[in-house]
N, C-alpha and C positions, 0 to 999 in steps of 0.2 A: 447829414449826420449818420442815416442808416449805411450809407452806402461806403462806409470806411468798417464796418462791422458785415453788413454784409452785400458785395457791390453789386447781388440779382437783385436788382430792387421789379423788376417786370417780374419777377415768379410771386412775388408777394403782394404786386398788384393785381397778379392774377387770380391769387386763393381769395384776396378781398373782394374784388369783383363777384368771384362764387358762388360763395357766403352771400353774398346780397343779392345777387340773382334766387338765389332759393329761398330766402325768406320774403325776397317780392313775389315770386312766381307761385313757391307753397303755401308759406306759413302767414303770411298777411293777408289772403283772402277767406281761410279758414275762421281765421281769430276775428275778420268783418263779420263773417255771417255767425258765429256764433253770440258777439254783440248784439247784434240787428235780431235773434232771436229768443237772446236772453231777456231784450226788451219786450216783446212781441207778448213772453210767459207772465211779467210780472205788471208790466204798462200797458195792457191790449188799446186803452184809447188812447194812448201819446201816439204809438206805432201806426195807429191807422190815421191819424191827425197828422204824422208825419208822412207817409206813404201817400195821401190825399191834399199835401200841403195846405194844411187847412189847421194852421200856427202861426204864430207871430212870437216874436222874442219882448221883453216889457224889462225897460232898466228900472229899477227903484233909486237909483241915485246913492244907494249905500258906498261906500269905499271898503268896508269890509266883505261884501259880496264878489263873491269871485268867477262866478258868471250870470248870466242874464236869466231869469225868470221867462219860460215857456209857457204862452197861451194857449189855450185850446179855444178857436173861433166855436162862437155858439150854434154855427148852424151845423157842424159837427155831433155835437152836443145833443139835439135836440133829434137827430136819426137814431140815437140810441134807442134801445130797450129799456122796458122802464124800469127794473130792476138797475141797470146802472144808471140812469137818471137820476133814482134813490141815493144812489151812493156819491154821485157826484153834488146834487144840492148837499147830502149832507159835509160832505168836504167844503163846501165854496160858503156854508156857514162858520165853519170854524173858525174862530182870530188866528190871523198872518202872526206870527212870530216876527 
C-alpha cells in the first residue's frame, strides 16, 4: 500500500532502522541507568537485595494485583545497620493492605 504513494520503500526503512539504532545505542541505556539509580536514592535496600540477588518474588493470589510482591531474604536484612533494621521491623509490623 506504501509503495503506490511512495515506491522508495528502502529509504523509509532506512530512516526507521535509524531512529532505532539511536535510541538502542543512546537513549535506552541512559533511561537504564537512570532507573537503576533512581532506585538505588529512594529503595537503597531493594537495590542492594537486588544487586546481591537476595529476593524472591511472593504471588498473593489476588486477580486484582498486577504484579508480584518482592521479598527481601532475611539474611539480607539482618547485615543491616541498626538504624535501618528500626525502620524495617517497624514496616514488617504494619497491616498488608
Amino acid at each position: 500500500m506504501i509503495t503506490i504513494f511512495y515506491p522508495k520503500v528502502g529509504s523509509i526503512l532506512g530512516q526507521i532502522g535509524s531512529i532505532a539504532g539511536l535510541f538502542i545505542v543512546y537513549i535506552l541505556p541512559v533511561i537504564t541507568y537512570l532507573k537503576k539509580f533512581r532506585t538505588e536514592l529512594e529503595h537503597p535496600l531493594l537495590a542492594k537485595a537486588i544487586a546481591d540477588d537476595m529476593y524472591e518474588f511472593k504471588n498473593t493470589g489476588h486477580i486484582d494485583m498486577k504484579s508480584p510482591k518482592i521479598v527481601i531474604k532475611r539474611a539480607l536484612i539482618e547485615n543491616q545497620t541498626p538504624n535501618t533494621r528500626r525502620k524495617l521491623t517497624k514496616m514488617a509490623d504494619e497491616p498488608q493492605a
